[in-house]
C-alpha positions in Angstrom: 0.0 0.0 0.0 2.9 2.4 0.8 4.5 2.1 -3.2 0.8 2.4 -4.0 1.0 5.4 -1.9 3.9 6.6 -3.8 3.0 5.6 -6.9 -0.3 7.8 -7.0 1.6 10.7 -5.8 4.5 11.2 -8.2 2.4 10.4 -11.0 -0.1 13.4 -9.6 3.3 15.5 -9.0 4.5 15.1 -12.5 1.2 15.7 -14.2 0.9 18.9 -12.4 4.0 20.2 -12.9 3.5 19.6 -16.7 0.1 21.4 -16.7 1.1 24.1 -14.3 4.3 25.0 -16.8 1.8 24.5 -20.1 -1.1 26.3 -18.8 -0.2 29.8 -18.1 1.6 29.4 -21.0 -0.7 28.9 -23.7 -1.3 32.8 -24.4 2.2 33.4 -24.7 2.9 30.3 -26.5 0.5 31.2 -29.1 1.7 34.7 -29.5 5.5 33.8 -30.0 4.2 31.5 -32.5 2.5 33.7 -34.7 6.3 36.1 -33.8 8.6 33.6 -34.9 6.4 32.9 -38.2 5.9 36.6 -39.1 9.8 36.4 -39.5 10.3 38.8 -36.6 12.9 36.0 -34.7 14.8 33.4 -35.7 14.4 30.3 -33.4 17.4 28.8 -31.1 15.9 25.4 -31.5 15.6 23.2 -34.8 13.0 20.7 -36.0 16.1 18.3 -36.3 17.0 18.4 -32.7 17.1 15.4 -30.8 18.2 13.4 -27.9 21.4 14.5 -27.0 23.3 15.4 -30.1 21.4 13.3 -32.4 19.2 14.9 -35.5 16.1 13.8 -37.0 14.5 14.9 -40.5 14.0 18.8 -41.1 10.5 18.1 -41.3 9.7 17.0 -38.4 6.7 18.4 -35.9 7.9 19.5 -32.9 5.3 18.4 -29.9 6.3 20.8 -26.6 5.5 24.1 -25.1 7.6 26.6 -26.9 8.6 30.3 -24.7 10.8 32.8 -24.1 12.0 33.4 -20.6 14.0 36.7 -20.6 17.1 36.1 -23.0 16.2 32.5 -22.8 14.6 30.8 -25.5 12.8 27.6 -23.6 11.2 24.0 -25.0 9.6 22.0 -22.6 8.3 18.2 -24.1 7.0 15.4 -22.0 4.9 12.2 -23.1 3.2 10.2 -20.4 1.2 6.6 -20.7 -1.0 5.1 -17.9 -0.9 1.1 -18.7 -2.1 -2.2 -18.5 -0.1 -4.6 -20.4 -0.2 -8.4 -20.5 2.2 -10.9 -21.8 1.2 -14.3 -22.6 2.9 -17.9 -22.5 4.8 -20.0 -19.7 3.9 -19.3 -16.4 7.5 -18.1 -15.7 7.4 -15.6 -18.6 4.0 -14.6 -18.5 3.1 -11.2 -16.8 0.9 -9.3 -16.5 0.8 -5.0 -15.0 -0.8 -1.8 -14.0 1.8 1.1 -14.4 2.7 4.5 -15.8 5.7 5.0 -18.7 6.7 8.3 -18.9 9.1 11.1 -19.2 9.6 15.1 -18.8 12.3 17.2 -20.5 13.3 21.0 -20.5 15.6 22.8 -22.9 16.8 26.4 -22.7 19.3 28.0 -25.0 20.5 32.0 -25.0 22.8 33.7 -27.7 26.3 33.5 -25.5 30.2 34.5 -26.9 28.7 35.0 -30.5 27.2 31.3 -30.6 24.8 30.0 -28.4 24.5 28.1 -24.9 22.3 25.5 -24.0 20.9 23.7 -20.5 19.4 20.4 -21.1 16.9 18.2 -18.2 15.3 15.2 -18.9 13.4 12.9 -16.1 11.3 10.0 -15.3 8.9 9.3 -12.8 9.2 5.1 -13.4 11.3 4.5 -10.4 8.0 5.1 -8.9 5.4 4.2 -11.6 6.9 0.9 -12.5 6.9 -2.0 -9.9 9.1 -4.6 -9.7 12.8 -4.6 -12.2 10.4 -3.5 -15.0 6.9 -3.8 -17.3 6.2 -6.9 -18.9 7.5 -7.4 -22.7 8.5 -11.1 -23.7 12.1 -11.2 -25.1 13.6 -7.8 -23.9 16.4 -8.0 -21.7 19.1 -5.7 -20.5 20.2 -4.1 -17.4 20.0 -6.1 -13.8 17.5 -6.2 -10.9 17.6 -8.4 -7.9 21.4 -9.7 -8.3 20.8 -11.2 -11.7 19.6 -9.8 -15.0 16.7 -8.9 -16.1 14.5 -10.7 -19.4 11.2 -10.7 -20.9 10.9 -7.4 -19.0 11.9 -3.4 -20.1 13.8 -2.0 -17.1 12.3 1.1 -16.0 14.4 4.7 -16.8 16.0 6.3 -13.9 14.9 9.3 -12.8 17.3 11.5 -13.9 17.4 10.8 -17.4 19.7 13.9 -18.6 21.7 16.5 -17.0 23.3 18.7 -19.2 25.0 21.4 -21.1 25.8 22.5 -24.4 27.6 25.3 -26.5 27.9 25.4 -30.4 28.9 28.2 -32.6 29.7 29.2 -36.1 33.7 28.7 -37.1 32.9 29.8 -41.2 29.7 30.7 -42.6 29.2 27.1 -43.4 30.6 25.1 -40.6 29.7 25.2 -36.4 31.0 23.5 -33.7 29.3 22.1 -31.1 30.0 20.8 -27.3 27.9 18.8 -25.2 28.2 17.3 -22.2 27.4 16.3 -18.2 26.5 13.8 -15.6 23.8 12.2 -17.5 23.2 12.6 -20.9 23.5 10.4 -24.0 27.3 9.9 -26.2 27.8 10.5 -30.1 26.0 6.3 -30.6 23.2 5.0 -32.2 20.0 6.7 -33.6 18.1 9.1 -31.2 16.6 7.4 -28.1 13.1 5.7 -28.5 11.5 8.5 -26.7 12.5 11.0 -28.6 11.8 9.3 -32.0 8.7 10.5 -34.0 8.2 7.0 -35.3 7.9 5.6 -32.0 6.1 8.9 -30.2 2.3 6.5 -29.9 4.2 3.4 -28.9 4.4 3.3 -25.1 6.9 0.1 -25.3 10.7 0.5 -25.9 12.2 -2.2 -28.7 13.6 -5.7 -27.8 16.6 -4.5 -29.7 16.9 -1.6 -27.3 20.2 -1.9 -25.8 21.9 -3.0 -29.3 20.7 0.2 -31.1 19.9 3.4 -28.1 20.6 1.9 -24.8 23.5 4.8 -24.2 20.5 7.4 -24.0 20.9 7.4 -20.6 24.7 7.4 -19.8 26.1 8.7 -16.4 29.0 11.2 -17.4 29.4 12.1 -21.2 31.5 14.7 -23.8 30.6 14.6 -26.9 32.3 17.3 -29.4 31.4 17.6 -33.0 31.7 19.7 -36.2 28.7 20.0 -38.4 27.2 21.8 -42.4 24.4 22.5 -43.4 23.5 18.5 -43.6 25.6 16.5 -42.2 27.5 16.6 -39.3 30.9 14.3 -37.4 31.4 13.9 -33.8 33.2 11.6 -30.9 32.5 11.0 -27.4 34.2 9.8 -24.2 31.3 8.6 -21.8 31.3 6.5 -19.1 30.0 3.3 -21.3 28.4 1.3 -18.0 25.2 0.5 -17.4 23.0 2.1 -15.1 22.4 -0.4 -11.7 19.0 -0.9 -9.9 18.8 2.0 -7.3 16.9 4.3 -10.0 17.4 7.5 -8.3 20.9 8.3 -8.5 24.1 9.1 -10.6 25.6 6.3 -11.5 28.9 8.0 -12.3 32.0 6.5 -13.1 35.4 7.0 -15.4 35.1 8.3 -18.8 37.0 5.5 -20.6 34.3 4.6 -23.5 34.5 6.4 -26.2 31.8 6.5 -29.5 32.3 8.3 -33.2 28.9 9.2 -35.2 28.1 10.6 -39.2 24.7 12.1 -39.5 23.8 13.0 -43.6 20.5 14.6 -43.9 20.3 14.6 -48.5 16.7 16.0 -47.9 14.5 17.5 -45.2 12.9 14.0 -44.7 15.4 12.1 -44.5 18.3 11.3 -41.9 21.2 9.1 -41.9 24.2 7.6 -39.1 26.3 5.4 -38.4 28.0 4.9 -35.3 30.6 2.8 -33.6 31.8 2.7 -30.1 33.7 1.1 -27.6 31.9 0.4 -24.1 34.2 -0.4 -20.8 32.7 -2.5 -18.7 29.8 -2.3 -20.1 27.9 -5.6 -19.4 27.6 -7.9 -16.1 27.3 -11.2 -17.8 26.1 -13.3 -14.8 23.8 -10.8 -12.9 26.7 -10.4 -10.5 29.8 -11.2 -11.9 32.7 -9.5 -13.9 31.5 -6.7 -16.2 32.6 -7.1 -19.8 33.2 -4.6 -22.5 31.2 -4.4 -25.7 32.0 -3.3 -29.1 28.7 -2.0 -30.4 28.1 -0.5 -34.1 25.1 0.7 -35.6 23.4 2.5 -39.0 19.9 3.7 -39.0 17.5 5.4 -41.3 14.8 8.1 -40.3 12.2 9.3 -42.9 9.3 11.8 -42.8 6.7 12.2 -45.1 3.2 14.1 -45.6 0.3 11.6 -45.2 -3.2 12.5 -45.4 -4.6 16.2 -46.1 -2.9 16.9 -42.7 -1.1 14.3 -40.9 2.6 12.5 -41.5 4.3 9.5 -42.0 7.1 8.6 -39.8 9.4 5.5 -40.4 12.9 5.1 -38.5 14.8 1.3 -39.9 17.9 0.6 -37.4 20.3 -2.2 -37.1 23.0 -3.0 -34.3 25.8 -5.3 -33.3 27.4 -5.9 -29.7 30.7 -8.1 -29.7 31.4 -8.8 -26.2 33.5 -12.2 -24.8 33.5 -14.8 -27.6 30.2 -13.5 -29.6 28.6 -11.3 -31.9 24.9 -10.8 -31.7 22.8 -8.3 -34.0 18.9 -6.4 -34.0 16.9 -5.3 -36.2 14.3 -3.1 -36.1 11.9 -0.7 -38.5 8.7 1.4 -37.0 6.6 3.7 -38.0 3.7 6.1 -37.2 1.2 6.7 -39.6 -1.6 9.5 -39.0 -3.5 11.6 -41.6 -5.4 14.2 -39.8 -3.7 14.3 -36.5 -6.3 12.5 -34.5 -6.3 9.1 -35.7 -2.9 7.4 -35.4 -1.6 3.6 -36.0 1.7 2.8 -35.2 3.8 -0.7 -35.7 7.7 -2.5 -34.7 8.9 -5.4 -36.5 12.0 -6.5 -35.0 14.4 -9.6 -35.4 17.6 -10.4 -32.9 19.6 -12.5 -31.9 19.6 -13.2 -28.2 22.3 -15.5 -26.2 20.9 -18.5 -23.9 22.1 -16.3 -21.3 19.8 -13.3 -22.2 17.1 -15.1 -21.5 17.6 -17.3 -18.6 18.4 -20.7 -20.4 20.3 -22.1 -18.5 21.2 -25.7 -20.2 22.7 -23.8 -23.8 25.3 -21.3 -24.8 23.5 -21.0 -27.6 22.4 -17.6 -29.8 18.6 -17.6 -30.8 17.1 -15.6 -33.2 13.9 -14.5 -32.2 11.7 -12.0 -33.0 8.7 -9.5 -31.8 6.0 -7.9 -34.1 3.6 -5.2 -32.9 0.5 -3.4 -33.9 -1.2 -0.2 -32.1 -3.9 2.5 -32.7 -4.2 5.7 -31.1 -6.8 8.1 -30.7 -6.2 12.0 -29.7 -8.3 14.0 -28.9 -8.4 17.8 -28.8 -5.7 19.7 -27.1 -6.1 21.7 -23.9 -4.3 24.2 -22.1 -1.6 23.0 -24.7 -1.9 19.5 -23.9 -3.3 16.5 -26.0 -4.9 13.4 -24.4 -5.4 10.0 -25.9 -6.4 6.8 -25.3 -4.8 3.3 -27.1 -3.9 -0.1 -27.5 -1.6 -2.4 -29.2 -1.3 -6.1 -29.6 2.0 -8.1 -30.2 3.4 -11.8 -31.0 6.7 -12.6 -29.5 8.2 -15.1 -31.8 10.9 -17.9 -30.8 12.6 -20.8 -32.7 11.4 -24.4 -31.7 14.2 -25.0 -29.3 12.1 -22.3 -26.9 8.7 -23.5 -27.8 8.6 -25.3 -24.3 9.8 -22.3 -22.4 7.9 -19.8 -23.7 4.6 -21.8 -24.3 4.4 -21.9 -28.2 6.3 -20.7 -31.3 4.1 -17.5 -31.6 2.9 -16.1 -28.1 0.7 -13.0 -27.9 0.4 -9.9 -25.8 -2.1 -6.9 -25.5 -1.5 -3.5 -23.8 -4.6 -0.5 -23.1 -3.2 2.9 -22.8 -4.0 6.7 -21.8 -1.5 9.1 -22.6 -1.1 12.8 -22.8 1.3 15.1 -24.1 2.1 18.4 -25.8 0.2 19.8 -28.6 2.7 20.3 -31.6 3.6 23.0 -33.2 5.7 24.2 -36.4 9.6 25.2 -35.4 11.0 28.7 -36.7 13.9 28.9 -38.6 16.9 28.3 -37.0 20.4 29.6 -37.3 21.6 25.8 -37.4 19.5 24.5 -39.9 16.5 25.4 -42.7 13.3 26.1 -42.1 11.0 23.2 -44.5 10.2 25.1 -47.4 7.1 26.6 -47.2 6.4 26.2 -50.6 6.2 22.5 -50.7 3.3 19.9 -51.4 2.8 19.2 -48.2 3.7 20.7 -44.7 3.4 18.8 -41.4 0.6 19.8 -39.1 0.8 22.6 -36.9 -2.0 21.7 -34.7 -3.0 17.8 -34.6 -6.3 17.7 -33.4 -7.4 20.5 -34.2 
């Protein structure tokens, strides 16, 4: 009763706090909008930004509360789910559970030294919204709980999620340089976190392939340094490449000695390209509580946006990874998308295929690597957005496929799962121009929505 107790009042605290910072903002939101788009200011923030230093497409809505704050130019974005999910199959693997997923992030940036500085927050309520070593989804694993690690569960996030700063400025008129860095933030590897993806925005559930593509989106201690044109950008890291441990509330920090290198190429405004390779020391715990192990991880992904519908998008993100750690070399695969014409309706899907080691997922009896697979269907429904925020309400249905050497373990070749959502978050709107990257030409077939929901 005491963690239902707790559980009740962070989620309460957090929803507040978002509507109390979006509702006496609305007015003002909606008058710098239409003062950015008469041309009268030129926006610190781009429709490309992502977690840490990653980029999406050009076109790309922005969902968050958008002000200025003095000589500070502020974002604020958040997307919060209240769940039921259920997992079919064995009764070890089963499970079944009432939670909340969520997260809360604030950016600031201000013109400093003739470039501009940045101040970066992101946080989770799950240590207190998500019993247990995590939610239920057959054939994740990743991270450890209870001496041992955890599968067939998603970990929950901590609950500082980022904690950082950033600086970039112009060195020609056609090249910047950007620094970023702090306790926790996320190094120069893989595609932008799952959160922060628009082709995953509807899904509540993070990919089985999570911690071979994104994992590092929450890393305790991080510099990441980079030089960047008008599409395409270079840049390394040293981060501290170990995984975050079971106590949820605190900084797991640790030596810098990981180090990550990344390529973005944006050809168009819809598209986005990397490719990423890093080094991570002592990465791993193998056996729950023995040695940690480092991991070689590389990874290449491919984010497209597109108009769909009179006034809605299509968002597709494709991503593959590899971790070499001790005597193997496993690899995921993973493409999503989010499809919505108007705004309102949305349908979203994963189709995803690793490879997973017999330790990964508790087999005890084999040091095999099994290639197994998850596929997933959802629908959303938003309604009209209030005081700046959107509610909706959801579900999704999966099938957690494993070859015939599992069958008895998991309780069939093909085992399905539901989940029922609510969820609520900003209302989008259209980014200005920004001095780091072009504004989607407003002469074009299509635009993306301003106001979904509408």
């Amino acid at each position: 009763m005491e963690r239902r107790g707790v559980f009740v009042r962070a989620l309460c605290a957090g929803s507040v706090g978002l509507l109390v910072t979006t509702g006496p903002a609305a007015a003002q939101e909606a008058e710098q909008h239409e003062h950015v788009h008469e041309g009268a200011a030129v926006s610190l923030f781009s429709s490309r930004d992502s977690s840490g230093t990653a980029w999406l497409p050009d076109r790309t809505p922005m969902y968050g509360v958008h002000r200025q704050q003095g000589t500070w130019e502020v974002m604020l974005h958040g997307n919060t789910f209240v769940q039921y999910l259920y997992e079919g199959g064995e009764e070890h693997r089963r499970g079944q559970q009432v939670g909340s997923i969520n997260w809360f992030m604030g950016m600031a940036r201000r013109p400093l030294a003739g470039g501009r500085a940045g101040l970066r927050g992101m946080f989770s309520l799950e240590p207190f919204t998500i019993p247990g070593c995590g939610y239920p989804v057959l054939l994740a694993t990743g991270e450890t709980c209870d001496g041992d690690s955890i599968h067939d569960r998603q970990h929950p996030h901590d609950l500082f999620m980022e904690l950082g700063a950033e600086y970039d400025r112009p060195l020609t008129s056609s090249l910047r340089w950007q620094i970023y860095g702090g306790p926790a933030g996320e190094p120069a590897l893989g595609p932008p976190g799952f959160p922060h993806r628009l082709s995953a925005m509807a899904n509540l559930l993070a990919p089985i392939g999570h911690h071979w593509l994104d994992a590092t989106h929450i890393t305790f201690g991080v510099v990441t340094t980079g030089v960047y044109g008008n599409r395409w950008k270079g840049e390394a890291s040293v981060f501290n490449g170990r995984e975050p441990d079971e106590n949820r509330y605190d900084l797991d920090l640790a030596p810098l000695d990981s180090f990550a290198g990344r390529f973005w190429l944006l050809p168009t405004d819809r598209l986005a390209l990397q490719v990423s390779a890093g080094r991570l020391e002592e990465a791993e715990a193998p056996h729950g509580t023995g040695p940690r192990v480092d991991v070689i991880r590389t990874t290449a992904s491919a984010t497209y946006h597109a108009a769909f519908g009179p006034s809605g998008y299509w968002a597709t993100t494709t991503a593959w990874g590899s971790n070499r750690e001790l005597d193997d070399t496993t690899h995921a695969f993973a493409a999503e998308a989010v499809a919505t014409p108007d705004g309102v309706h949305a349908w979203f899907g994963r189709l995803e295929v690793a490879g997973k080691t017999a330790h990964d997922l508790h087999v005890s009896e084999s040091d095999d690597v099994f290639t197994v697979a998850r596929i997933q269907a959802g629908y959303v429904r938003y309604f009209t957005a209030r005081s700046g925020l959107q509610p909706g309400v959801g579900g999704s249905v999966s099938w957690s496929v494993v070859p015939q050497a599992l069958e008895a373990r998991y309780g069939g070749r093909v085992v399905p799962g539901f989940g029922l959502f609510l969820t609520i978050r900003p209302a989008a709107h259209v980014m200005a121009a920004s001095a780091a990257a072009p504004a989607p030409d407003p002469h074009a077939a299509h635009t993306m929505p301003a106001e979904p929901g509408r």
